[in-house]
C-alpha positions in Angstrom: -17.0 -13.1 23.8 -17.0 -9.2 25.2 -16.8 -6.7 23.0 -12.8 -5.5 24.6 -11.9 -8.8 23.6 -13.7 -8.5 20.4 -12.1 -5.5 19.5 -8.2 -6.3 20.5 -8.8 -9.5 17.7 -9.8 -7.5 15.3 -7.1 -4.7 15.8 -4.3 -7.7 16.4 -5.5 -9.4 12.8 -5.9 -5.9 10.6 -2.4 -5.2 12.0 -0.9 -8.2 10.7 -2.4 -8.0 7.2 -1.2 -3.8 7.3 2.2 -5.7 7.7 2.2 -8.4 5.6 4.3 -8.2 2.4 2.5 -7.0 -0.7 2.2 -9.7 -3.0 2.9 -12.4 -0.7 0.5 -15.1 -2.7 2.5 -14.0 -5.9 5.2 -15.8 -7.5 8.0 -13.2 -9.0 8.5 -16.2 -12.0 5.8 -16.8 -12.7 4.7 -13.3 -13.2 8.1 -12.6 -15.6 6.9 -15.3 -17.8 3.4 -13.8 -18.4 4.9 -10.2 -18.2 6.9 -11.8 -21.3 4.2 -14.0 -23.0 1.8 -11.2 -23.2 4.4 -8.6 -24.6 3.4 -6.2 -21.6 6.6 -4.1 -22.3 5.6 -3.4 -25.6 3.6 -0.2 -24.7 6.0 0.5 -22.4 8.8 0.5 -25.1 6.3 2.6 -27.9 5.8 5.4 -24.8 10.2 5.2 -23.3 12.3 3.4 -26.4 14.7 0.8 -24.9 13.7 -1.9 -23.1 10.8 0.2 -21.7 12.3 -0.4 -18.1 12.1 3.3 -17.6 8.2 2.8 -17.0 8.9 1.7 -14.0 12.6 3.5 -12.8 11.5 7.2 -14.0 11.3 9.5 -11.5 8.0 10.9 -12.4 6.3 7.1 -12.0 2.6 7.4 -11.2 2.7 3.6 -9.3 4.0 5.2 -5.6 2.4 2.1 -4.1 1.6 -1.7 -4.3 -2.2 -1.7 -4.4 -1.5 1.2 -6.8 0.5 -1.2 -9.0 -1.8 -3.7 -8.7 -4.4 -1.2 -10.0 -2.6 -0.6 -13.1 -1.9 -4.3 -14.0 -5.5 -4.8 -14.1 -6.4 -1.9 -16.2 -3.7 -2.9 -18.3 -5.4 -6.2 -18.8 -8.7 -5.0 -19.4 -7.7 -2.5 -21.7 -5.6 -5.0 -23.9 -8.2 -7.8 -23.6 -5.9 -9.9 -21.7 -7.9 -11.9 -19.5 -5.4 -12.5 -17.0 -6.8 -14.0 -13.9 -6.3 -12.4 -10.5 -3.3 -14.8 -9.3 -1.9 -13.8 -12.6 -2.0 -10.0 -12.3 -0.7 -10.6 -8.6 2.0 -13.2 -10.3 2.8 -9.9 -12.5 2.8 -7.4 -9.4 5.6 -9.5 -7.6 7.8 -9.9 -10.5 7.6 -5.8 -11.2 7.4 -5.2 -7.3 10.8 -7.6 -7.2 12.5 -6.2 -9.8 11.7 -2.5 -10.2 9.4 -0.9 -7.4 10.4 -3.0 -3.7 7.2 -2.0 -2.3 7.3 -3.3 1.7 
């Protein structure tokens, strides 16, 4: 294969993936019911009051993007001991990402 060849795959694949939806492997339900079985909004309320939604809505938010987000989740689950496996803390990242940040 020549290298112009070569290098028109590689551009052609890397753009698709830039464009892909974040969080595309994730399952939004699946990620509510372990955002709820592990109590993740319970720091989140200690830290806003509520329902600790405004971790997420305020308009000082650090998360300003998805591999940002998914960032957090897994520092959130080291942190807490959680042992969430990756699908899980991507299951968790399209549930928030469908419900509170609609990252593209």
């Amino acid at each position: 294969m020549n290298s112009k060849l070569l290098t028109a795959l590689i551009l052609t694949v890397a753009s698709a993936a830039a464009q892909a939806a974040p969080f595309e492997k994730g399952n939004a339900e699946i990620g509510k019911a372990l955002f709820e079985k592990n109590k993740c909004s319970s720091c989140h309320i200690s830290t806003y009051g509520g329902d600790g939604s405004k971790m997420f809505t305020r308009a000082d938010r650090k998360i300003k993007s998805a591999s940002s987000l998914l960032t957090q989740i897994t520092r959130c689950s080291s942190n807490l001991n959680l042992s969430l496996f990756d699908e899980d803390e991507e299951n968790i990242a399209a549930y928030l990402n469908k419900n509170y940040y609609k990252f593209k």
